[in-house]
C-alpha positions, 0 to 999 in steps of 0.5 A: 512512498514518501508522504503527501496530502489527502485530496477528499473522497470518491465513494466513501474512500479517502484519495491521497497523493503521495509527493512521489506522484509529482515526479511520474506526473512531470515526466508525462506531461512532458512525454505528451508535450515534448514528443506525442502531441508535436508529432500528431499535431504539428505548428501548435506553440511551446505552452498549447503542448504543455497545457493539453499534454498536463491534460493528458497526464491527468487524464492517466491518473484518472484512470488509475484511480478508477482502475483502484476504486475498482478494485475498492468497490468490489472489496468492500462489497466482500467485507473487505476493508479499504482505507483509502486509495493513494497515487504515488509514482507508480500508479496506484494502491488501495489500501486495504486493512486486510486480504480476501478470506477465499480464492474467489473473493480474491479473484473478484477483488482483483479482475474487477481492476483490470475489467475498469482499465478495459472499460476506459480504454473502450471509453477513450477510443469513442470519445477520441473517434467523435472527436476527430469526426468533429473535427476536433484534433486535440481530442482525437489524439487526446482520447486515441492515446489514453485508449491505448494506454489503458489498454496497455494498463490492463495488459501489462497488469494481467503479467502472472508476477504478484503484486500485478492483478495477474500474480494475485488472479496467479495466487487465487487460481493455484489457492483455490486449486491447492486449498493452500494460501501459503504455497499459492504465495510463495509462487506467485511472489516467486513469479513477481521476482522474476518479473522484477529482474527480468524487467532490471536487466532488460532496462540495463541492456536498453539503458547501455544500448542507448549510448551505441545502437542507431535508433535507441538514442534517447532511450536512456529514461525508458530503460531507467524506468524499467530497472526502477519499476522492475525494482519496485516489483521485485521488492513487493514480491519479497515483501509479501513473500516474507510477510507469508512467512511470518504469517505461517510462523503466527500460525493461530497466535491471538494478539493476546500473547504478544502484548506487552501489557501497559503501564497503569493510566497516567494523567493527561496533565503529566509533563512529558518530561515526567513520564520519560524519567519517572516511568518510561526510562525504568518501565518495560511498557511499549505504551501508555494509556493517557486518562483524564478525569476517569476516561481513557482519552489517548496512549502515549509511546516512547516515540511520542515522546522522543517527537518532543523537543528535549527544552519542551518536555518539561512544559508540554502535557501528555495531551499534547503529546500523545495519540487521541483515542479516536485516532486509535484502532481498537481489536479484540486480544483474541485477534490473529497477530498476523493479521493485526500486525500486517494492518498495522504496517498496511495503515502505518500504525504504530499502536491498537488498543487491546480489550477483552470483552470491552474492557482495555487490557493493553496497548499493542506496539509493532515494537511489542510483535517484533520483540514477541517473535525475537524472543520465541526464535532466542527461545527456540520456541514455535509460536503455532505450539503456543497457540495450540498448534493451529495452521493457518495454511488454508485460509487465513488473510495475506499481508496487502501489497500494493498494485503494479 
């Protein structure tokens, strides 16, 4: 993703578009405009096809939405949290701060995305067949066209291959079968890279056949689309593969052991400059927490400070400069590193406070995790001895990953 803008809220849950969303949107306006609808509704104008298929198109994200407020509805009826749902180029993603607990929350979690997609395909077949019985063409072709592609949407996604609905209903299956979360990971995400270069190498053939096979001419973008969706999976595959793998490492590790601690409060008047030569350039803490008059107002970290022009520094005040607390997440120093962690990438953020029994006790950087686990590998130390020993193979959350 390559950000965006928010757009309200469905449900509870804040709706967002990611800039890449444009490019996929542009593309089938104009599949719709350039080749559907002149095709079934011949003699209209140039401006009619672009208007009805910006409908259409519309229309398809619609139901990609309510394909992932599906899947957010049933989550958090689970007590899983959903930050929000974001379109982006390739449909979707609820962003789930953390993953089901159980194969059966899992299952439910996800079937519910698919079943949607069914309903809408159901829904769109009856409003296109009223239509054409009223007479009503754009609407019969309209409605006809979005009933098949929802359809197709609920079948493509089943595709046993994680991140699609069908690789993690895969990983619940072989989870709940195994009691172990750990290996129904690492085949269902085997699964998912599969599937991502079976669909490169099959839309590199259709790309390169399209130059020299009669009847695949101007099939370039569809076989382009393939090796970019196919990379897209694959690489989701990966990441939620190595993410399980550092949850297997973290294994029982609270986030007490990875914190670096912070700095003692420093003044919400303090110059940035200040703080950057007199503490942060001499100090190891990963952050600091910002205070005004007596109060923990917000935390400041090396890249805040770096956000600010070097000619500034001296003239702007660390409110101005750092992260308000409301802004914050909050979680306990016993909390499971891993999952904290995977929250963390999952929402973007870059800090949590750290408390133990309501009382802040630090600052908890990605930069502090990754440094954490450098530190046992240059060590030869396993974290899960650290931590007691516990395995966190049975039932412990996985990283979120988006939907396909």
């Amino acid at each position: 993703m390559v950000g965006g803008f928010g757009i309200g809220s469905w449900f509870g849950f804040r709706i967002r578009i990611d800039a890449s969303w444009f490019v996929v949107f542009a593309l089938v306006t104009w599949t719709f405009a350039a080749w559907e609808l002149p095709v079934e509704m011949p003699g209209r104008g140039g401006p009619a096809y672009v208007a009805l298929g910006a409908i259409a198109a519309l229309l398809l994200f619609l139901s990609v939405l309510l394909h992932e407020l599906a899947h957010s509805v049933v989550a958090r009826s689970r007590g899983i949290p959903v930050k929000g749902i974001t379109l982006f180029i390739f449909g979707g993603v609820a962003e789930m701060t953390m993953e089901a607990r159980t194969p059966g929350d899992e299952f439910a979690l996800t079937i519910a995305g698919p079943l949607a997609s069914l309903t809408l395909a159901g829904l769109f077949a009856l409003l296109g067949n009223a239509g054409g019985a009223l007479g009503f063409q754009a609407i019969d072709v309209i409605g006809g066209t979005l009933a098949w592609l929802n359809l197709v949407l609920a079948v493509f996604n089943m595709v046993p291959a994680f991140p699609l609905d069908g690789g993690r209903i895969l990983r619940a299956l072989i989870w709940r079968l195994t009691g172990n979360l750990g290996v129904a990971t690492r085949i269902a995400t085997f699964a998912g890279r599969a599937f991502g270069w079976v669909l490169i190498l099959t839309g590199l053939m259709l790309f390169l056949a399209s130059f020299r096979l009669e009847g695949l001419q101007g099939a370039q973008i569809s076989g382009a689309w393939m090796m970019l969706l196919g990379w897209f999976l694959n690489s989701a595959a990966a990441a939620a593969a190595r993410y399980d793998r550092v949850r297997v490492r973290l294994g029982g590790v609270p986030v007490g052991s990875a914190l670096r601690g912070h700095g003692m409060a420093v003044p919400a008047t303090m110059s940035v400059r200040d703080l950057a030569v007199g503490l942060m350039l001499s100090g190891d803490a990963g952050a600091y927490p910002v205070e005004r008059n007596g109060k923990i107002v917000g935390s400041i970290t090396p890249s805040d400070v770096a956000a600010v022009r070097p000619d500034l520094r001296t003239e702007t005040p660390l409110f101005e400069a750092m992260r308000p607390i409301e802004e914050s997440v909050v979680v306990s120093d016993s909390a499971s590193l891993a999952e904290v962690a995977a929250g963390m990438r999952s929402r973007r953020e870059d800090r949590v406070f750290v408390t133990r029994d309501e009382a802040l006790v630090g600052i908890l950087t990605l930069q502090d995790v990754s440094r954490w686990i450098e530190r046992t590998r240059e060590l030869g130390l396993d974290p899960r001895d650290l931590a007691g020993g516990s395995s966190p193979d049975g039932d412990g959350p996985a990283a979120g990953t988006p939907d396909g």
